[in-house]
C-alpha positions in Angstrom: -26.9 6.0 11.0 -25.9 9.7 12.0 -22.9 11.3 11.2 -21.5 11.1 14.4 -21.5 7.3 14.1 -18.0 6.0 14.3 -18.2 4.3 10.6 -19.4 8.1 9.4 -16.6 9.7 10.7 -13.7 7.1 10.1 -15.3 6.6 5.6 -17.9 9.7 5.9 -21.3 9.7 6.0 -22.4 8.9 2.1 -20.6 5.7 1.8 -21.6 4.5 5.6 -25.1 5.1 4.5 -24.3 3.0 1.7 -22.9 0.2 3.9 -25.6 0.7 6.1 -28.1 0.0 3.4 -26.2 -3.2 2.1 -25.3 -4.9 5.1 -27.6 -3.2 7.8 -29.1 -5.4 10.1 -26.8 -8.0 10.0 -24.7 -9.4 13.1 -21.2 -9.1 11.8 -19.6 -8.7 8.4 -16.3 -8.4 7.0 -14.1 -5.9 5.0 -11.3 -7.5 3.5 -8.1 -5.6 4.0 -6.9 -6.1 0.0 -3.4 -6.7 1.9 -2.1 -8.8 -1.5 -3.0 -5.6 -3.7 -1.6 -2.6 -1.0 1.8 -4.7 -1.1 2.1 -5.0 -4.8 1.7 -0.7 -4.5 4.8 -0.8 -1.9 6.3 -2.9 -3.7 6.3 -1.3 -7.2 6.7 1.9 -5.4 10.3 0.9 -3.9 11.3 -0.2 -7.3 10.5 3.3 -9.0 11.9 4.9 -6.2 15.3 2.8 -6.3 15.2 3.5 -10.4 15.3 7.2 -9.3 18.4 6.9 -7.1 17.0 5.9 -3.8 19.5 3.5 -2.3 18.5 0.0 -0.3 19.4 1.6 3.4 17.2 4.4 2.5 14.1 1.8 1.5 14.5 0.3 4.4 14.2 3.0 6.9 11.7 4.5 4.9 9.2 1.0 4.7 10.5 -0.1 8.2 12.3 -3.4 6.6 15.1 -4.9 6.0 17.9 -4.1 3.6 17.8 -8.0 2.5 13.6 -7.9 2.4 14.0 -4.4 -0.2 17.2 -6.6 -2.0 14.2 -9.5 -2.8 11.3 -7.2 -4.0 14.0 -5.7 -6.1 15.0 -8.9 -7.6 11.0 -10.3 -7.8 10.8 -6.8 -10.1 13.7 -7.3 -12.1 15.0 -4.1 -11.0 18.7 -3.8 -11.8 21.6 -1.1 -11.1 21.8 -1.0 -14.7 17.9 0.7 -14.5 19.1 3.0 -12.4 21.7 4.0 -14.5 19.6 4.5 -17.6 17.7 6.9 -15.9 21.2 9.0 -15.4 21.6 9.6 -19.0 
């Protein structure tokens, strides 16, 4: 492993030594993409964001989706426009 490497470049050179030293050798491994956990942090994001006055056409453009797809992870949070109000006074 040098740093020019692709791995050592793309997660620098420390932690691709480190992969290197766990899975070196090896013909193929892989790195799960912790999808289930990155879209509960979008998700909780566009709530706090609608809470702070955000509205649903401006989620959407910002997260590329839907007004409708916002509109469920909205309801799957609980998230009201009575929070949104609280926040006003």
């Amino acid at each position: 492993m040098t740093p020019e490497h692709v791995l050592a470049r793309l997660i620098g050179f420390d932690l691709a030594l480190k992969l290197s030293a766990e899975f070196g050798g090896m013909d193929h491994f892989d790195i799960p993409r912790a999808a289930g956990a990155l879209r509960m942090v979008r998700n909780r994001d566009i709530a706090e964001k609608f809470i702070k006055g955000k509205t649903l056409r401006q989620l959407a453009l910002e997260y590329l989706m839907t007004e409708r797809a916002i509109q469920k992870i909205l309801a799957e949070y609980g998230t009201s426009q009575t929070d949104r109000q609280a926040v006003l006074f």
